[in-house]
C-alpha angles and dihedrals in degrees: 000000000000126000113263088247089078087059089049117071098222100237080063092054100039076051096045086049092044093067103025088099092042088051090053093052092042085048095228136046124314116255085238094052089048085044079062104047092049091041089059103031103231096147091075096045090115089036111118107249089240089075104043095271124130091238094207118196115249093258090057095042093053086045097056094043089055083059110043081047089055097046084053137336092230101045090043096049089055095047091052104049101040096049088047085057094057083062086080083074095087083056098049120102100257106241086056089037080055090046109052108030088054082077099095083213095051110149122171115192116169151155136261093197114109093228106139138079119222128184121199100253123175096319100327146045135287097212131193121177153123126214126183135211104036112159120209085023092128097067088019102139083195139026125213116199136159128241144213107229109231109243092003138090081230128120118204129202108219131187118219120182122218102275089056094060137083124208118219114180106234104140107111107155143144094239139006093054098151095061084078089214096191128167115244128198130194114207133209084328125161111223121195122236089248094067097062126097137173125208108232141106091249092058095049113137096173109057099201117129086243100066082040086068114100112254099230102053082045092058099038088049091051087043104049084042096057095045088052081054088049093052092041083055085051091054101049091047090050098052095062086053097048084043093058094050095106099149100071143095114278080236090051084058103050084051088061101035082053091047093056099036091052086046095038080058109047087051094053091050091049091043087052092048099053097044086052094054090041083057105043093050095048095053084055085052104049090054098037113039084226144061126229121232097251096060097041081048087047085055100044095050096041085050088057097040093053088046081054098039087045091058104044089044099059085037093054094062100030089100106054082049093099127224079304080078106047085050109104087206098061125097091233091048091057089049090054096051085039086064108036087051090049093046085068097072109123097216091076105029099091131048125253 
């Protein structure tokens, strides 16, 4: 298992960095690091190759989310995220999947809350809601969202484009601040049928082993994998601090160096562990079409266990950090409130 460096050419990450603090201050992601993202196409990373996308497997996408995650918290969530999001495109009925990932900018962010309210309507939906949190959702092109059914026990997946939406700026927190997490609400809005999908094996409309793979174990992999980036980021920030620390006892700095070394190891264990459940998973996948509980169970819990490992590591060493840390304007500050805003989502707070 390599650092994430060795995915990253190094004039992408020295780019990614540059504009980390002048995202923060524009609360969402720099014009140059979105230039990125398109340039490369990793929007559409998840997006089936039918449509355009690069359909990576799930061992390149979490290696590459552990990458983006390590380059910067903001520009790798929403990477991640929205990406993630493009994986909805094996679920799309074919002629709006063709439609909207033909736009080279084409960005989904979305919501799994079921916030909003829809009522059948001419062959197609009336639709009234408002989601938070959604990350990307500032240069989001569409917009995914579940429904309440009106009437019914049944929760729809709908698909809005931009001019349906409205943005309300509701993202006030400590890190994180470039993902632009915004809440977004539809009002009084008619949605064609054909921009309704449902999640699940049987509504599958592109049959590749990657949209066969079950969502949440998708999203709890990609998730586990961006908050370890964001730790190894930690770590390397750390170690020019504890470096710089002359002016202490050679027993002070065996306690450090201990430190380090004991917190640099536990994340690679958790970091291995999850790769090698992700792959083992994924080859099961691949032949079968399917994947059996225990292996869905081993990448769940690793998931969990990397997101743990990720936050005591950097806790752990906070302290001998120095004041660098406690400064809101240093690179190694922002990765520590990246972090500590991304541990909070609830997907991988509790154990399976």
């Amino acid at each position: 298992m390599t650092h994430p460096s060795a995915l990253l050419p190094i004039a992408f990450t020295h780019l990614i960095r540059t504009h980390a603090s002048q995202a923060e201050a524009l609360q969402q992601l720099h014009p140059a690091q979105l230039e990125l993202l398109y340039a490369q196409h990793w929007l559409k990373a998840a997006v089936p190759a039918v449509y355009g996308g690069l359909e990576y497997s799930l061992p390149q996408l979490v290696a590459l989310e552990e990458a983006m995650g390590w380059a910067d918290g903001s520009m790798g969530w929403v990477f991640t995220l929205c990406a993630g999001a493009g994986w909805f495109g094996g679920f799309m009925k074919p002629a709006f999947a063709t439609r909207i990932f033909s736009d080279p900018a084409v960005c989904l962010a979305g919501s799994g809350a079921i916030t909003g309210m829809a009522t059948r309507e001419n062959n197609g939906y009336r639709v009234r809601g408002s989601w938070q949190y959604a990350s990307g959702v500032k240069h989001a092109t569409v917009f995914t969202a579940n429904c309440s059914l009106a009437g019914t026990e049944e929760v729809l997946t709908l698909a809005f484009l931009r001019s349906e939406v409205t943005l309300q700026p509701t993202w006030h927190t400590l890190g994180m601040v470039a993902t632009g997490s915004d809440s977004f609400s539809v009002n009084d809005v008619w949605i064609p049928e054909e921009r309704l999908f449902k999640i699940d094996p049987a509504s599958v409309q592109v049959k590749a082993p990657l949209y066969y793979f079950p969502f949440l174990q998708l999203a709890e992999a990609t998730l586990g994998a961006n908050i370890g980036g964001m730790a190894l980021h930690f770590l390397d920030a750390a170690a020019v601090q504890l470096a710089a620390k002359t002016h202490i006892t050679s027993v002070q700095q065996q306690t450090m160096q201990a430190v380090f070394t004991q917190a640099s190891q536990a994340l690679t264990t958790h970091r291995s562990a999850l790769h090698s459940a992700v792959e083992a998973a994924w080859q099961y996948c691949v032949a079968q079409h399917t994947i059996s509980d225990h292996l869905l169970h081993d990448v769940s819990h690793s998931s969990r266990a990397l997101a743990r490992a990720a936050l005591q590591a950097v806790d752990t060493l906070y302290p001998y950090c120095g004041m660098a840390a406690a400064n809101p304007q240093t690179e190694i500050n922002r990765v520590w409130r990246d972090l500590h805003t991304a541990s909070q989502h609830a997907l991988l707070t509790f154990e399976v």
